[in-house]
Backbone as ProteinMPNN parsed JSONL, in Angstrom:
{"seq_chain_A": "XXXXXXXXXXXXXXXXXXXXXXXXXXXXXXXXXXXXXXXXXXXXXXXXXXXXXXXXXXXXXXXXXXXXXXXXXXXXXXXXXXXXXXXXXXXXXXXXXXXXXXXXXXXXXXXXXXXXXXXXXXXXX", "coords_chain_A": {"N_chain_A": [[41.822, 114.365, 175.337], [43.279, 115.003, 172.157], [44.549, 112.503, 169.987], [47.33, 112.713, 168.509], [49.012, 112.319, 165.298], [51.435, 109.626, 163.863], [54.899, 111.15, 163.131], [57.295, 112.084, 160.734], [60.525, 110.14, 161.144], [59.663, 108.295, 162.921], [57.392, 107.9, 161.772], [57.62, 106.765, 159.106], [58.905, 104.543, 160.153], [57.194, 102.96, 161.247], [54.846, 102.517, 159.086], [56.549, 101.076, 157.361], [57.081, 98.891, 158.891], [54.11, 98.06, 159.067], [53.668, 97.466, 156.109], [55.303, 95.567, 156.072], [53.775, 93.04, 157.977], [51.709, 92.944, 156.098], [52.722, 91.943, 153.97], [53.859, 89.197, 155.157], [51.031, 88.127, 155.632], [49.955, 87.798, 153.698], [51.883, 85.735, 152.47], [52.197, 82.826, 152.84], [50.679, 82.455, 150.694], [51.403, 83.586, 148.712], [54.173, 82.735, 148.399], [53.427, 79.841, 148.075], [53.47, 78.468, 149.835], [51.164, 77.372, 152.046], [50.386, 74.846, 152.422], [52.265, 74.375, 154.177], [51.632, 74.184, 157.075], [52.196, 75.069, 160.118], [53.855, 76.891, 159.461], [51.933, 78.58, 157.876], [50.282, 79.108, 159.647], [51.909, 80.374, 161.327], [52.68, 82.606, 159.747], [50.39, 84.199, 159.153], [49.034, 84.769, 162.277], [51.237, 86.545, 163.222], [51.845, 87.992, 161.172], [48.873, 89.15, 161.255], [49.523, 90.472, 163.876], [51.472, 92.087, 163.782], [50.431, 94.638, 161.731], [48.313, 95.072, 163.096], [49.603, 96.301, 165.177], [51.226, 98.511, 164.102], [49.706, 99.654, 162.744], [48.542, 100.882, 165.123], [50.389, 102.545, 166.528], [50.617, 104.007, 164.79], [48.87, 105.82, 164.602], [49.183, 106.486, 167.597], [51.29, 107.918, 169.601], [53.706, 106.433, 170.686], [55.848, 104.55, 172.471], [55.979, 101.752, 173.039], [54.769, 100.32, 171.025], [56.269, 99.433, 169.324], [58.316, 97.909, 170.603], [56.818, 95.365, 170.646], [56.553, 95.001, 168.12], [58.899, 94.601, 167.647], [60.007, 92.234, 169.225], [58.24, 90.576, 168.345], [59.427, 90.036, 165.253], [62.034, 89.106, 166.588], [61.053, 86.455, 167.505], [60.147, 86.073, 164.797], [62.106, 85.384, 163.631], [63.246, 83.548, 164.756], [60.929, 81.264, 164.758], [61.389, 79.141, 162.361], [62.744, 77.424, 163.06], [61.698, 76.65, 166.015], [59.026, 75.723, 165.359], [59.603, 74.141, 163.732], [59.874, 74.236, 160.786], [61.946, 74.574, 159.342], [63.602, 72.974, 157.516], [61.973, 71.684, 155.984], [60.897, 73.912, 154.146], [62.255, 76.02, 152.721], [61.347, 78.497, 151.692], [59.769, 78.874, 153.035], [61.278, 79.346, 155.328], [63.466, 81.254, 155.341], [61.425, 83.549, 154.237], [60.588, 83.875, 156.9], [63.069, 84.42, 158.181], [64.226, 86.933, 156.845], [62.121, 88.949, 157.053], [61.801, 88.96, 159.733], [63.936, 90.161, 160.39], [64.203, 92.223, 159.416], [61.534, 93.022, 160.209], [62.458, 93.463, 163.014], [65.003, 95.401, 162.795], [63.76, 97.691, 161.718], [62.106, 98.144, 164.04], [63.659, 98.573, 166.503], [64.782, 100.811, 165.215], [62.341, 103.004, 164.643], [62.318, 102.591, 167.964], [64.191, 104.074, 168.456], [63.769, 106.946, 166.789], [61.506, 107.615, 168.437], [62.418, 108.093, 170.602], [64.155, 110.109, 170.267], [61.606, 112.019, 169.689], [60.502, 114.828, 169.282], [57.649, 115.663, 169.249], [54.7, 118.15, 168.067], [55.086, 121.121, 166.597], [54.124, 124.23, 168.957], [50.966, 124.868, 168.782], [50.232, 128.615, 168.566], [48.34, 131.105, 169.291]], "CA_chain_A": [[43.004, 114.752, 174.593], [43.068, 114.443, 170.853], [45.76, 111.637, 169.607], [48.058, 112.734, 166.951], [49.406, 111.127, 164.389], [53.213, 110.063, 164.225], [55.387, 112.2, 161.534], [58.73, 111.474, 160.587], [61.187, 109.061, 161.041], [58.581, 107.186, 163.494], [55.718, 107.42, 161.119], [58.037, 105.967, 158.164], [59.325, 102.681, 160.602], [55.411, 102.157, 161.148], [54.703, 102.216, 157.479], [57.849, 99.856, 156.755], [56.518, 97.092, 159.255], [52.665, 97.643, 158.225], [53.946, 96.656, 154.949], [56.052, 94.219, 155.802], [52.663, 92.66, 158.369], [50.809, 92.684, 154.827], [53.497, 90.998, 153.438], [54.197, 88.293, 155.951], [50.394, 87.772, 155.806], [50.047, 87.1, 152.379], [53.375, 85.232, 151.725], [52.153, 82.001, 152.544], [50.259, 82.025, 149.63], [52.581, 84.037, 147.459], [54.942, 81.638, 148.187], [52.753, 78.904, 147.52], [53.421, 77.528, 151.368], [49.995, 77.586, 152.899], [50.668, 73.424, 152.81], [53.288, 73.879, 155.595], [50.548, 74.627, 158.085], [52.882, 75.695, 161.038], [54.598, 78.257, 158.379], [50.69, 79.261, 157.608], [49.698, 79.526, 161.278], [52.588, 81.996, 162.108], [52.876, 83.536, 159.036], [48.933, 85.035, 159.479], [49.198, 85.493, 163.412], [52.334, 87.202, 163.435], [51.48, 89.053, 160.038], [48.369, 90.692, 161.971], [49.782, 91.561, 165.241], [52.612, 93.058, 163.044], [49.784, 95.115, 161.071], [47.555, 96.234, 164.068], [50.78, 97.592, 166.217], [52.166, 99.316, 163.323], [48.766, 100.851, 162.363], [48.142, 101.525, 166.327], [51.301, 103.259, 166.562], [50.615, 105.158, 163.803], [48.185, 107.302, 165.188], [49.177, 106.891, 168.862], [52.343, 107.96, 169.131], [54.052, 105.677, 171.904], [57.003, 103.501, 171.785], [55.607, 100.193, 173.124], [53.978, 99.147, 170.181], [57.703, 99.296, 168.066], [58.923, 97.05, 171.35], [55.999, 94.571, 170.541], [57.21, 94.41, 167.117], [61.056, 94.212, 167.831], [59.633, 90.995, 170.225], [57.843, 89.368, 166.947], [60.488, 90.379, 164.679], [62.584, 88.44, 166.744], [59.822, 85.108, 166.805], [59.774, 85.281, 163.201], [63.504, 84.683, 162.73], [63.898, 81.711, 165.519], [60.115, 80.455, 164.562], [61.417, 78.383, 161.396], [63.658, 75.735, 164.196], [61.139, 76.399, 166.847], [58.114, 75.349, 164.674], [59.899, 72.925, 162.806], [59.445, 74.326, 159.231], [63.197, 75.222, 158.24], [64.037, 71.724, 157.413], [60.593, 71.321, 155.103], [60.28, 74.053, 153.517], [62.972, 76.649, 152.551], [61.438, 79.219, 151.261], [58.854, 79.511, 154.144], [61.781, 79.677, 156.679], [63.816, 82.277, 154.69], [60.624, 84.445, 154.79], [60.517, 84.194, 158.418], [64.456, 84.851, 158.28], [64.594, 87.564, 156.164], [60.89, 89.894, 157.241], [61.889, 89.165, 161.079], [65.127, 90.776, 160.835], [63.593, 93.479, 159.055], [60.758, 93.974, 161.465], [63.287, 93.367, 164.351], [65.796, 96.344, 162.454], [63.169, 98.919, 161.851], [61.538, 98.621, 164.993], [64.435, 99.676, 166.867], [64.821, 102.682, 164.207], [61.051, 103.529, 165.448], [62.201, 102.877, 169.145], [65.131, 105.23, 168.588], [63.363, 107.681, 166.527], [60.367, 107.896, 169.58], [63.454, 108.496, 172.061], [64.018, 111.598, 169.874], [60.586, 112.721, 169.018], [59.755, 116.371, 170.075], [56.253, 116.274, 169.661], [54.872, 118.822, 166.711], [55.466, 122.546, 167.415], [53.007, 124.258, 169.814], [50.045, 126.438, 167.643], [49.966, 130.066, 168.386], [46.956, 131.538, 169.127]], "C_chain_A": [[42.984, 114.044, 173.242], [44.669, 113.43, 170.661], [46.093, 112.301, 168.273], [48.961, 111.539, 166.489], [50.967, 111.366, 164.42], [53.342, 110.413, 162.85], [56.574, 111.755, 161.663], [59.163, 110.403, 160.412], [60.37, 107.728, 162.034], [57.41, 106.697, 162.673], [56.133, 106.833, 160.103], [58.603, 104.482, 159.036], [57.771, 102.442, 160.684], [55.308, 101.776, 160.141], [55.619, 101.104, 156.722], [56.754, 98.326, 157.63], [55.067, 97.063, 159.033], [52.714, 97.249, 156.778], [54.406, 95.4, 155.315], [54.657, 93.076, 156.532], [52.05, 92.267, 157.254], [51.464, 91.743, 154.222], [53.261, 89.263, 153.74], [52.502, 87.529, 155.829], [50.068, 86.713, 154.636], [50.967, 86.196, 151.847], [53.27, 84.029, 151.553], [51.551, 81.003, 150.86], [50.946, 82.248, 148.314], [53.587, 83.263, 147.022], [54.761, 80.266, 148.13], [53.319, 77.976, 148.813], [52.837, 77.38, 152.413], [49.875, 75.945, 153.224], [51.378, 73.642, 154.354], [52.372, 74.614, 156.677], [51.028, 75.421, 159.009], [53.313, 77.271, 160.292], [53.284, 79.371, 158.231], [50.285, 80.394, 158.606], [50.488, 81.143, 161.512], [52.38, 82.792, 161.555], [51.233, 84.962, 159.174], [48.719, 85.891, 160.914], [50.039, 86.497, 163.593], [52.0, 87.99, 162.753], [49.991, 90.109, 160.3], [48.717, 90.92, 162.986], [50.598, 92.63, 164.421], [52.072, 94.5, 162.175], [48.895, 95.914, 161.895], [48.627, 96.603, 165.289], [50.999, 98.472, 165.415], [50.781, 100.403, 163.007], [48.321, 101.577, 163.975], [49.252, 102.42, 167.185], [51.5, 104.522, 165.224], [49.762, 106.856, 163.831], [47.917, 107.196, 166.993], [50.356, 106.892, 169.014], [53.164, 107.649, 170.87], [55.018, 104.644, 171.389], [56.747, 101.847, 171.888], [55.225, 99.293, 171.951], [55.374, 98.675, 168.744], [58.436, 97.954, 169.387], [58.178, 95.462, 170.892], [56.345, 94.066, 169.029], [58.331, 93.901, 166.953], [60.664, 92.539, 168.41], [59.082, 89.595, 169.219], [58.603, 89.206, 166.004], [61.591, 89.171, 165.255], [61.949, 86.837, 166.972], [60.506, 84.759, 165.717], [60.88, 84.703, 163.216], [63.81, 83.533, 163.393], [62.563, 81.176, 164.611], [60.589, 79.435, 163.51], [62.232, 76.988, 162.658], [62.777, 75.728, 164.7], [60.331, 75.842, 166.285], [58.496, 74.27, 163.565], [60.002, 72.739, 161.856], [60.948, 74.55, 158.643], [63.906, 73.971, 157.605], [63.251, 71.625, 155.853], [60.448, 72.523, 153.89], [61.487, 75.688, 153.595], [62.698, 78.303, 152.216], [60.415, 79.895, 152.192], [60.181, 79.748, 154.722], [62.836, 81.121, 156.189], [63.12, 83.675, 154.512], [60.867, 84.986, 155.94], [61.914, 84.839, 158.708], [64.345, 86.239, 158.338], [63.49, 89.053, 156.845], [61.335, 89.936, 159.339], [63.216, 89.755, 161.237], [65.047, 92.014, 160.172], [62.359, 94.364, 160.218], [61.521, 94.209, 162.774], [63.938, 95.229, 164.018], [64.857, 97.812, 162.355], [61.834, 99.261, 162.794], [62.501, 99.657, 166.03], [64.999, 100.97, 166.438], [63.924, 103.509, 165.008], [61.14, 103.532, 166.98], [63.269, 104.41, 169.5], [64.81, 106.921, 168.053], [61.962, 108.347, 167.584], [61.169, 108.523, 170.504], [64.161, 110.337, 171.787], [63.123, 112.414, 169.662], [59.952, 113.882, 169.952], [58.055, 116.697, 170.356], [55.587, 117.541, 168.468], [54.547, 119.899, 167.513], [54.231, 122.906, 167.94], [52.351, 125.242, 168.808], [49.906, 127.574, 168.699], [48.85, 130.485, 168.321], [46.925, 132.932, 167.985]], "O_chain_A": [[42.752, 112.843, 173.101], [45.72, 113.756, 171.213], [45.39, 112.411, 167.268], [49.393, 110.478, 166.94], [51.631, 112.361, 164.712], [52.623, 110.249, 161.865], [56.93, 111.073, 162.624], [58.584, 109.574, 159.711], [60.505, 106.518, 161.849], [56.729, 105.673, 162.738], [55.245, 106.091, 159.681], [58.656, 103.419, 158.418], [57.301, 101.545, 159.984], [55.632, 100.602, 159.958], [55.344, 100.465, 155.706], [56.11, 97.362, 157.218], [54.653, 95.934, 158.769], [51.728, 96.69, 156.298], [53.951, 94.327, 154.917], [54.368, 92.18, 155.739], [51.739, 91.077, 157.286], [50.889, 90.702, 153.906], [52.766, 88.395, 153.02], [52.553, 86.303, 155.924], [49.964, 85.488, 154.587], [50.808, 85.869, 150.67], [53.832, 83.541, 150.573], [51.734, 79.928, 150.29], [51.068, 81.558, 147.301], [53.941, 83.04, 145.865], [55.721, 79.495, 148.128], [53.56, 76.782, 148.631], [53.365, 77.258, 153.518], [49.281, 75.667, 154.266], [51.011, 73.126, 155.41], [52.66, 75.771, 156.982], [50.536, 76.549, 159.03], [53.052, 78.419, 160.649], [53.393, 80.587, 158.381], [50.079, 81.608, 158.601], [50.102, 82.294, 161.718], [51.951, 83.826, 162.067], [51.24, 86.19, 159.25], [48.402, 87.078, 160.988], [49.575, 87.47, 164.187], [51.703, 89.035, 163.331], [49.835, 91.255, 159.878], [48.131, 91.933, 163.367], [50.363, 93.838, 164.443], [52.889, 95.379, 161.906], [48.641, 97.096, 161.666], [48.239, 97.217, 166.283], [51.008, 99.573, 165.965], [50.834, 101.632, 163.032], [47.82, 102.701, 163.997], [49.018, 102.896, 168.295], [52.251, 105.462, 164.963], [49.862, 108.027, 163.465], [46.927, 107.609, 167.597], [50.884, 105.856, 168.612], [53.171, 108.383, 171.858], [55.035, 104.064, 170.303], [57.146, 100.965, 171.128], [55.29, 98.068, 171.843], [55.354, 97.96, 167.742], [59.099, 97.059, 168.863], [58.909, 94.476, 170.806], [56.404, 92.863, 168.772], [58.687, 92.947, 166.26], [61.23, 91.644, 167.781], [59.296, 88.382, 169.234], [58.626, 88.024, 165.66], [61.991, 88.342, 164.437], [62.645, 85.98, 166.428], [61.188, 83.759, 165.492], [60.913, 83.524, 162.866], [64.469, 82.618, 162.9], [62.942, 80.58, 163.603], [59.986, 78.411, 163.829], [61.97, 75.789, 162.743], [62.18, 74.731, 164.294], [60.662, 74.686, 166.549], [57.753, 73.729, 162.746], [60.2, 71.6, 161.431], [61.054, 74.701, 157.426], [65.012, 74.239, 157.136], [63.86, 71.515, 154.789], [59.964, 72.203, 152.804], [61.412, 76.373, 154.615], [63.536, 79.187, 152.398], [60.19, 81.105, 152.212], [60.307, 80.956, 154.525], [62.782, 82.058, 156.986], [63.743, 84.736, 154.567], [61.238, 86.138, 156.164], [61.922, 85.798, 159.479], [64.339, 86.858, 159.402], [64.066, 90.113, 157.088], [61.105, 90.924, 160.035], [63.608, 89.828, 162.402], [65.899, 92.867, 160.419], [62.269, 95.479, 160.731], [61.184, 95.118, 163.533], [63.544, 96.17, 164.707], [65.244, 98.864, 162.865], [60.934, 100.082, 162.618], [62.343, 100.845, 166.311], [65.508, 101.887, 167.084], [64.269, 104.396, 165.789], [60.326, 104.248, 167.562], [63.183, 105.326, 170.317], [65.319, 107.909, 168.582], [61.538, 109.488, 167.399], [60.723, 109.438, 171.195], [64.47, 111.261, 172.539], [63.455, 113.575, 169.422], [59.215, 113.848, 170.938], [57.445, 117.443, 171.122], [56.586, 117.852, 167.819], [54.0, 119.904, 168.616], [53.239, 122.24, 167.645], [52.916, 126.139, 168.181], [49.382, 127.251, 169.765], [48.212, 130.296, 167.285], [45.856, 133.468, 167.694]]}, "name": "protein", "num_of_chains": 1, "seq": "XXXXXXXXXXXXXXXXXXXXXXXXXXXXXXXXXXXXXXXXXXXXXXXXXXXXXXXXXXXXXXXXXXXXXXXXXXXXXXXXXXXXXXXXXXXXXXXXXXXXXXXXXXXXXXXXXXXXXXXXXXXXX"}
């Protein structure tokens, strides 16, 4: 069975958190907080799981991999207490704030938009 690709309102929440994954990956450096090591660590791990769900939901069209993000999404935004960095380093933990309540918000879009998704019309011989 061939895999299609998601369309719509599922295939735009993918595209939101594979950006934001790119983001989150790069940020330590953007934000010049690749010092705060812990901040580093997550920011890279988290920033590719967040990047290969969103692209493996992009052309398999299944809701788990928007649950798997909602699950890191919510990480990112405790990780700054749990990891110890929101004290140290403000602008790392504000990242983590700010991108995990984004990946958290438009995963459940993508879980809600999967709970509607018809499937693309049947071809006609």
């Amino acid at each position: 069975m061939a895999r299609q690709m998601a369309t719509g309102p599922a295939a735009t929440a993918n595209w939101l958190t594979l950006i934001l994954g790119v983001w989150l990956f790069i940020s330590p450096w953007v934000l010049q907080s690749s010092s705060v090591g812990t901040f580093g660590g997550d920011a890279w791990i988290v920033g590719i799981l967040v990047v290969l769900l969103s692209l493996g939901a992009l052309f398999q069209v299944t809701e788990w991999e928007d649950w798997c993000n909602l699950i890191l999404g919510a990480w990112l935004f405790i990780s700054p207490w749990v990891l110890g960095f929101a004290g140290t380093s403000l602008s790392a933990a504000w990242d983590c704030w700010i991108v995990g309540i984004l990946v958290a918000a438009i995963s459940i879009w993508g879980i809600s938009a999967m709970r509607h998704y018809q499937g693309p019309p049947p071809a006609h011989a």
